[in-house]
VOKE-857946 format. One line per field, with one value per residue (C-alpha): x, y, z; residue in three letters. Coordinates in pm, whole numbers. Layout:
// VOKE-857946
X [X	...]
Y [Y	...]
Z [Z	...]
r [ALA	...]
//
This chain:
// VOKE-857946
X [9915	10031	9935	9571	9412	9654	9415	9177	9448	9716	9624	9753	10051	10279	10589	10583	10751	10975	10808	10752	10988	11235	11245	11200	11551	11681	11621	11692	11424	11262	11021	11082	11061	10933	11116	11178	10939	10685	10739	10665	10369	10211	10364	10159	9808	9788	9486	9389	9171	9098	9162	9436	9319	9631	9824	9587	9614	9994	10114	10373	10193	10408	10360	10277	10083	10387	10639	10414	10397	10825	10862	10547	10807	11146	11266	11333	11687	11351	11126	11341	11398	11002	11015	11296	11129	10888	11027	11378	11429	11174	11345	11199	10837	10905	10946	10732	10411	10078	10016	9724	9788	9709	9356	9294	9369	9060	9098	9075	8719	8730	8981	9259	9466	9791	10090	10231	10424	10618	10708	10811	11069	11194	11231	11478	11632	11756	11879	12093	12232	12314	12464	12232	12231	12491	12533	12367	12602	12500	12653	12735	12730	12473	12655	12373	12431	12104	12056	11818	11729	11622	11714	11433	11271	11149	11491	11669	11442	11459	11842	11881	11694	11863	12207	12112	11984	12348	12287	12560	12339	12389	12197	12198	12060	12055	12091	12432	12357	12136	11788	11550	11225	11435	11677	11568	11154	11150	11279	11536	11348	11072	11408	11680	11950	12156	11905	12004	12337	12340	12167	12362	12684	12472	12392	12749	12920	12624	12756	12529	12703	12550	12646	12512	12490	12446	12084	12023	11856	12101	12368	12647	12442	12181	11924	12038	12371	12263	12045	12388	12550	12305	12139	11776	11648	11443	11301	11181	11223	10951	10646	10816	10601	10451	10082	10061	9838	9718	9597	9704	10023	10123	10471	10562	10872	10801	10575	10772	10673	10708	10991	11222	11181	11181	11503	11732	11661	11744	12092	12168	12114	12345	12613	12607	12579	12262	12391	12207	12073	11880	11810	11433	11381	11059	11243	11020	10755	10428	10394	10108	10124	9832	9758	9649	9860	10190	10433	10239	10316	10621	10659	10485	10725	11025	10916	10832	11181	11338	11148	10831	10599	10284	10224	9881	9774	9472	9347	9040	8871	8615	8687	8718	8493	8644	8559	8498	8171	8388	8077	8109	8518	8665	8920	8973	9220	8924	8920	8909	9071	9446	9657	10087	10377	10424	10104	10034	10389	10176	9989	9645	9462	9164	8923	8691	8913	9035	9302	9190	9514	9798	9898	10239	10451	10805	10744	10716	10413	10215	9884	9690	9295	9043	8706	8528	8344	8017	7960	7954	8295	8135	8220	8017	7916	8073	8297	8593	8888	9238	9596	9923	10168	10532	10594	10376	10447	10272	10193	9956	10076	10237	10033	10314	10652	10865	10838	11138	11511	11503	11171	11123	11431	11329	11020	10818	10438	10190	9917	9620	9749	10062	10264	10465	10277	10277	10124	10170	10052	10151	10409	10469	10444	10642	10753	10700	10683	11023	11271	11406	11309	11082	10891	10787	10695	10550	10659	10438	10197	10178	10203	10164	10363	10675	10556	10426	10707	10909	10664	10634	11068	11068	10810	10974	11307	11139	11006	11352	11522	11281	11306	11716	11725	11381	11292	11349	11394	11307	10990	10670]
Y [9484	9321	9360	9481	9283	9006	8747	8750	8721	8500	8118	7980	7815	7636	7396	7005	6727	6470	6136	5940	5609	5838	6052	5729	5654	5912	6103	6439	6665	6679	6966	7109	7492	7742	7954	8330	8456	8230	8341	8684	8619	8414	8735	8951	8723	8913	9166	9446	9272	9596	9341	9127	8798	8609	8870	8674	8386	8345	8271	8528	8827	8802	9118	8891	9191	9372	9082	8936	9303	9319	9016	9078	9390	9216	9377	9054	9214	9435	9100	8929	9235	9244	8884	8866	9188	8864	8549	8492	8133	8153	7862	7639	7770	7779	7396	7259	7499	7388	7753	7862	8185	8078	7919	8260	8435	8612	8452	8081	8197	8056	7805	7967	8127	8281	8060	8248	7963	7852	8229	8226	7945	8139	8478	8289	8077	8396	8573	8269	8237	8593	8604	8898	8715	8823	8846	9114	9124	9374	9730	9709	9443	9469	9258	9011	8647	8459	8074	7932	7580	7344	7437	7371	7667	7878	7852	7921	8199	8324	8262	8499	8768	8812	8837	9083	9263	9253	9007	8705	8375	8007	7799	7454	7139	6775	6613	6578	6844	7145	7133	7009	6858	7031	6838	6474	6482	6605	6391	6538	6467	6728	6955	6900	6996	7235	7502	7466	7429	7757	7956	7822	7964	8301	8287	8182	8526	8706	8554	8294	7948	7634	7386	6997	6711	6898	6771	7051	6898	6620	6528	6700	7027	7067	7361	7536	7595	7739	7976	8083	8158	8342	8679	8495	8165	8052	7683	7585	7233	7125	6887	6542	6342	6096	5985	5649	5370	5154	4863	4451	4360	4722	4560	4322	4357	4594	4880	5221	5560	5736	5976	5692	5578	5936	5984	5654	5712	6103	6007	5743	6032	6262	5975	5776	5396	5252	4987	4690	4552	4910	4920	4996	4901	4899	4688	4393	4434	4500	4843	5030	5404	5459	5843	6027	6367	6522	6285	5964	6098	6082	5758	5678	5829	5698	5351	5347	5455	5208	4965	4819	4506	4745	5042	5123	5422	5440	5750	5711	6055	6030	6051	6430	6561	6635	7024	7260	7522	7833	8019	7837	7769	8050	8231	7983	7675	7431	7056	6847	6584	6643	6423	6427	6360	6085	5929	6003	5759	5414	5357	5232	5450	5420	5669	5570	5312	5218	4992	4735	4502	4379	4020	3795	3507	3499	3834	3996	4197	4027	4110	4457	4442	4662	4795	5056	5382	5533	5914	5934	5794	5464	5128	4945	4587	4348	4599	4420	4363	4268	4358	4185	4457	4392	4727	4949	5343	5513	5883	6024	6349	6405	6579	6767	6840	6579	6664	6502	6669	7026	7102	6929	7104	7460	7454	7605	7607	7397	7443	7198	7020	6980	7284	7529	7766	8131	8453	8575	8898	9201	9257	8922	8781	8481	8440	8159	8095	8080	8400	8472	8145	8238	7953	7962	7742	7362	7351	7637	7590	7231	7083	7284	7408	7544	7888	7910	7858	8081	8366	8278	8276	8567	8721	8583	8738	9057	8965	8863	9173	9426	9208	9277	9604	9779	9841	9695	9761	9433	9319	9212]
Z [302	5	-301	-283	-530	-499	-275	-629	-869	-698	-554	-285	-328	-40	-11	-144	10	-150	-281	-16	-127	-138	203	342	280	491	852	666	626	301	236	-125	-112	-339	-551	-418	-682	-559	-184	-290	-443	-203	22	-184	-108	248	193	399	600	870	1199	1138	1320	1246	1512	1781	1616	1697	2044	1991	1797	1530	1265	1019	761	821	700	434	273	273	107	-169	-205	-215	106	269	491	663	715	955	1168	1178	1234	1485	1680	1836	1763	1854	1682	1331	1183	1458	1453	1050	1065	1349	1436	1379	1207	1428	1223	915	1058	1194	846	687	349	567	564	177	252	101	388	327	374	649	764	450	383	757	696	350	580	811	578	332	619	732	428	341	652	810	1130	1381	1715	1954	2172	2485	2535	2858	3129	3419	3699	3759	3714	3607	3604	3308	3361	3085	2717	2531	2338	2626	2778	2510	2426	2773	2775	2461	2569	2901	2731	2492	2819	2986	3204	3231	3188	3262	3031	3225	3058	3211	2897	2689	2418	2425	2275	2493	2318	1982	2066	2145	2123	1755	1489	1248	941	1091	1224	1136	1421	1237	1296	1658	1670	1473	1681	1985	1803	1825	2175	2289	2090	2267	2644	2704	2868	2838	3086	2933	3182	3463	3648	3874	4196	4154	4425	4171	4226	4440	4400	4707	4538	4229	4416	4593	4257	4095	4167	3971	3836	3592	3589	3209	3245	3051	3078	3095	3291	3086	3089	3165	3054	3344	3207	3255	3106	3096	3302	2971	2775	2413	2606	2576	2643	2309	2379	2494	2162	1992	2151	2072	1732	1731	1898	1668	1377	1633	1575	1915	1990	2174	2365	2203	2567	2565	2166	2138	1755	1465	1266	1126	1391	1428	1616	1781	1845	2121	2105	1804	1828	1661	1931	1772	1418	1542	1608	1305	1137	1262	1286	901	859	1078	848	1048	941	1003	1202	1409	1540	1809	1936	2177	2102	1816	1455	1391	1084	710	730	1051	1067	948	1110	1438	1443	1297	1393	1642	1599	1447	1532	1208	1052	972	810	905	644	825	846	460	444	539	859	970	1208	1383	1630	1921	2084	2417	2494	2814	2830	2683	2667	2547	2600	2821	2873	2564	2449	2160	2142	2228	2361	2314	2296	2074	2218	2173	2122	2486	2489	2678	2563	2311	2402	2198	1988	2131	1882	1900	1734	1742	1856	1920	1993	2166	2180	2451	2284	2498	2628	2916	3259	3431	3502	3714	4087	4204	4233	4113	4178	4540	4664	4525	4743	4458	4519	4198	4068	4075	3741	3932	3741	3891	3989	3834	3710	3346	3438	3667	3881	3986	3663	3604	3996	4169	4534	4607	4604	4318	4128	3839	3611	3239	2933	2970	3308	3424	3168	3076	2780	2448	2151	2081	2011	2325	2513	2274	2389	2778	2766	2608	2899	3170	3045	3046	3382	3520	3385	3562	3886	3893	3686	3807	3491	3122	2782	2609	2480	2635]
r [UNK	UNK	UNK	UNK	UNK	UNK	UNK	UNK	UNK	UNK	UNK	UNK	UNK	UNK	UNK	UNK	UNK	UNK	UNK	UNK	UNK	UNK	UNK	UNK	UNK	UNK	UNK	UNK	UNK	UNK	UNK	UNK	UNK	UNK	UNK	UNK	UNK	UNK	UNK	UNK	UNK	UNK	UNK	UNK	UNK	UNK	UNK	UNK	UNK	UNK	UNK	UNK	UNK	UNK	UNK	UNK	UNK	UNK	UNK	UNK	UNK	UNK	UNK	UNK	UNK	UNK	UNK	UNK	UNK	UNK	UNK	UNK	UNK	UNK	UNK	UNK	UNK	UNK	UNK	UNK	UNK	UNK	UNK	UNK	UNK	UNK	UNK	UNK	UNK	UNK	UNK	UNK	UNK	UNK	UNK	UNK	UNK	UNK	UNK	UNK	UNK	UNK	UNK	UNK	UNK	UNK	UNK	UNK	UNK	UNK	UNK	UNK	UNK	UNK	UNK	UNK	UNK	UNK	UNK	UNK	UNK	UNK	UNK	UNK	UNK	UNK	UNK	UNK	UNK	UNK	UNK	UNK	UNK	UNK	UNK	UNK	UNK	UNK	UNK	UNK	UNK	UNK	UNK	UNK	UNK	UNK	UNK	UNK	UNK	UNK	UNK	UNK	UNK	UNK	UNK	UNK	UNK	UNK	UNK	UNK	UNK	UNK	UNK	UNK	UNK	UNK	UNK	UNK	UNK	UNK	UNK	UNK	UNK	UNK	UNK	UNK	UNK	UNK	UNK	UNK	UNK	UNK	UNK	UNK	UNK	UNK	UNK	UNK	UNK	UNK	UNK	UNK	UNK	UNK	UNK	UNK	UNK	UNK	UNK	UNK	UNK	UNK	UNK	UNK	UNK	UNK	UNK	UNK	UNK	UNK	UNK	UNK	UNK	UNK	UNK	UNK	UNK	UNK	UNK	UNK	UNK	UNK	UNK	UNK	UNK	UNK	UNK	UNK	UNK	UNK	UNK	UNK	UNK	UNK	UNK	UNK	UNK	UNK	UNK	UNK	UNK	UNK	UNK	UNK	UNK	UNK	UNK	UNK	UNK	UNK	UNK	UNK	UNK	UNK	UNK	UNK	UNK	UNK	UNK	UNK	UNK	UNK	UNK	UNK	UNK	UNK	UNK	UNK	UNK	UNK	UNK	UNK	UNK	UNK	UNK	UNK	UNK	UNK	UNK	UNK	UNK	UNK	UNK	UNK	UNK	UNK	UNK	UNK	UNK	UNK	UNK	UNK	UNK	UNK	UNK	UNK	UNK	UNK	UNK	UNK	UNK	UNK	UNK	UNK	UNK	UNK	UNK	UNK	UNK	UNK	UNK	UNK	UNK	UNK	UNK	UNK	UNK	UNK	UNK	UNK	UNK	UNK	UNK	UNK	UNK	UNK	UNK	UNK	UNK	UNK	UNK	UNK	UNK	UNK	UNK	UNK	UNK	UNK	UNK	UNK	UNK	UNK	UNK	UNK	UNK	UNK	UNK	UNK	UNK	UNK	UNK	UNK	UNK	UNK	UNK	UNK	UNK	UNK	UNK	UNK	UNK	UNK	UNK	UNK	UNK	UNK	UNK	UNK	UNK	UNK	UNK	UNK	UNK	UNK	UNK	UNK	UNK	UNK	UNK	UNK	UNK	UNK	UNK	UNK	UNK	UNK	UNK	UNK	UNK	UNK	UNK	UNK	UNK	UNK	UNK	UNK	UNK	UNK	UNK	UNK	UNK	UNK	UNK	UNK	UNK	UNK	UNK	UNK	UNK	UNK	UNK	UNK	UNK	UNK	UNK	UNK	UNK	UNK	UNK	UNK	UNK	UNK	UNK	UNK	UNK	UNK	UNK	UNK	UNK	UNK	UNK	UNK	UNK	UNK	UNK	UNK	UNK	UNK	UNK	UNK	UNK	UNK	UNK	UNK	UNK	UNK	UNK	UNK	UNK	UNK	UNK	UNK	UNK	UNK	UNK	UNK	UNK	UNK	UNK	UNK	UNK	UNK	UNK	UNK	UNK	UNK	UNK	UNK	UNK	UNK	UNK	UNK	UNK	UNK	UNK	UNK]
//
């Protein structure tokens, strides 16, 4: 694939960012891409390598080889119909994936993987704006009515695929605009919300309807009516419950859960008001981001931007090491210290510590407590410290989805981390307990990435389609 000496001759080369005192100006994103030339040449980096790794690598399988080699030879019109053949929406993975890929790619083995991602982003990007990107609207209509509930990316993805199938889908969504965690969990300076609102002109000219604010398992529409209405369902509602951090003080004023926050800010970039009694606000304080992970880069992020006296981040796993054992990690997704855009823009962080209570005056947070851990993650005596904290951002995952409404009323059976439970495989795959209600993304899996609930919508569409048709022609 490639160019086959092009790994020795060519260096890896990826996409820059804008000085930081400048993005910092802004909620737009601010990645500086490469030049096409550049794309193909980094294109033409992908060797032969016999087993291409970075197929497993990728939650979704993409061809990668097969893309990498069309761009290295100009035929970029080809490379997004390999790329669309397993990823419906590119443009988000393009912006917001981790890249497990590219730590699976052979040449990572020398530190120089291909930049899969970045050429990716370029694939998508040129076909948007040469306007190869239509509609695939179905050939014929199949009669069945399917509900998809939640429109983050494994609805959406699910919610595609089942319209290009024939099927007339309901895209329903709680929340004023469609998105999901796109939508309202990721800030726009990482994605900017264009790239959804495009797509969602795509999926309306293929049939889909959306239907914001509309809480199915609310008293406007209770589950047992959309179950009359539709001939299947599928719940992707996402992971939203919030983990918690138990400690004294956790009831004072200035202690948020981190998406509470994510989300003010990302509709007051959308253009609506926050009524000032409900403002949350970084703005001159002193702000602690408790949980280590891409959510509390988030918040870093945002509260730089929203121009913060100091921001903290904690994480209470130990410090992660400079460089993994290639020989023990690879291809494997390695744990080792990463550092974000945002947290290259101005933050103290610190490993090994857990928070034992907050304290304040009238009500209002002040001060954080805590202790430092051993190896053993057990507390060190006399390691404790303090922090003064005015804000505190609670960024520590979330452990399942929320029970109550939709989910009590659809009778669905969980799992033992409190997920709906179902199969991935077989023929019940992506069924729950109750008839015709099928389950996929964070709120069968739990919490993980975007690409994997791009891959488990597009499954369960395939899954839903052979439930109504008896058979299917889409993609596993």
């Amino acid at each position: 694939m490639g160019k086959p000496t092009g790994f020795l001759e060519i260096q890896r080369q990826d996409k820059g960012y804008a000085p930081v005192a400048e993005r910092l100006k802004h909620y737009d994103e601010f990645s500086i891409n490469l030049e096409v030339d550049a794309v193909s040449d980094q294109g033409a980096r992908c060797m032969d390598c016999g087993i291409p790794y970075c197929h497993d690598g990728c939650p979704i399988n993409n061809i990668i080889p097969d893309w990498n080699d069309l761009v290295y030879r100009g035929d970029w019109q080809q490379a997004i119909s390999v790329l669309h053949s397993t990823n419906n929406f590119p443009e988000f993975t393009g912006r917001v994936c981790p890249a497990p890929c590219e730590a699976a790619c052979t040449l990572n083995l020398t530190e120089q993987p291909v930049t899969i991602k970045t050429i990716e982003y370029n694939i998508i990007e040129k076909a948007w704006s040469e306007g190869w990107i239509k509609p695939e609207i179905a050939p014929k209509r199949s009669g069945k009515s399917v509900a998809v509930v939640g429109s983050g990316p494994a609805g959406m993805a699910c919610a595609q695929q089942l319209a290009r199938a024939g099927h007339s889908v309901t895209l329903y969504e709680k929340n004023d605009r469609i998105g999901g965690l796109l939508r309202y969990g990721i800030p726009d300076f990482k994605l900017g919300k264009k790239t959804i609102d495009r797509r969602m002109s795509q999926m309306q000219a293929e049939g889909v309807q959306f239907r914001p604010n509309t809480e199915v398992g609310s008293e406007a529409l209770p589950f047992a009516q959309l179950q009359k209405c539709h001939d299947a369902i599928v719940l992707t509602g996402g992971s939203e419950d919030p983990r918690d951090l138990p400690i004294e003080g956790r009831d004072l004023d200035g202690i948020h859960f981190a998406m509470d926050f994510l989300r003010q800010q990302n509709k007051r970039v959308a253009g609506d008001s926050i009524p000032e009694s409900e403002a949350l606000s970084a703005t001159d304080k002193h702000v602690v981001v408790i949980g280590g992970g891409d959510t509390g880069s988030d918040c870093i992020g945002t509260s730089i931007r929203q121009g913060a006296a100091k921001v903290t981040q904690l994480e209470i796993m130990p410090k992660p090491p400079e460089q993994e054992d290639k020989g023990m990690t690879w291809p494997n997704w390695p744990i080792k210290m990463r550092t974000s855009t945002s947290q290259e823009e101005g933050c103290d962080r610190d490993w090994s510590v857990m928070t034992t209570s907050a304290t304040g005056e009238n009500g209002q947070v002040s001060q954080l407590n805590f202790v430092r851990l051993d190896e053993k993650m057990q507390k060190i005596e006399g390691s404790e410290f303090s922090l003064k904290a005015d804000l505190v951002l609670l960024a520590m995952g979330f452990v399942n989805p929320v029970f109550e409404g939709m989910l009590a009323q659809s009778g669905v059976e969980l799992d033992g981390r409190k997920n709906v439970l179902a199969s991935t495989e077989g023929a019940d795959a992506y069924k729950t307990s109750a008839e015709n209600v099928f389950a996929a993304g964070d709120m069968r899996r739990g919490q993980s990435l975007v690409v994997w609930a791009i891959r488990e919508g597009r499954q369960a569409a395939r899954a839903v389609d052979e439930f109504l048709m008896g058979s299917s022609e889409l993609p596993r």
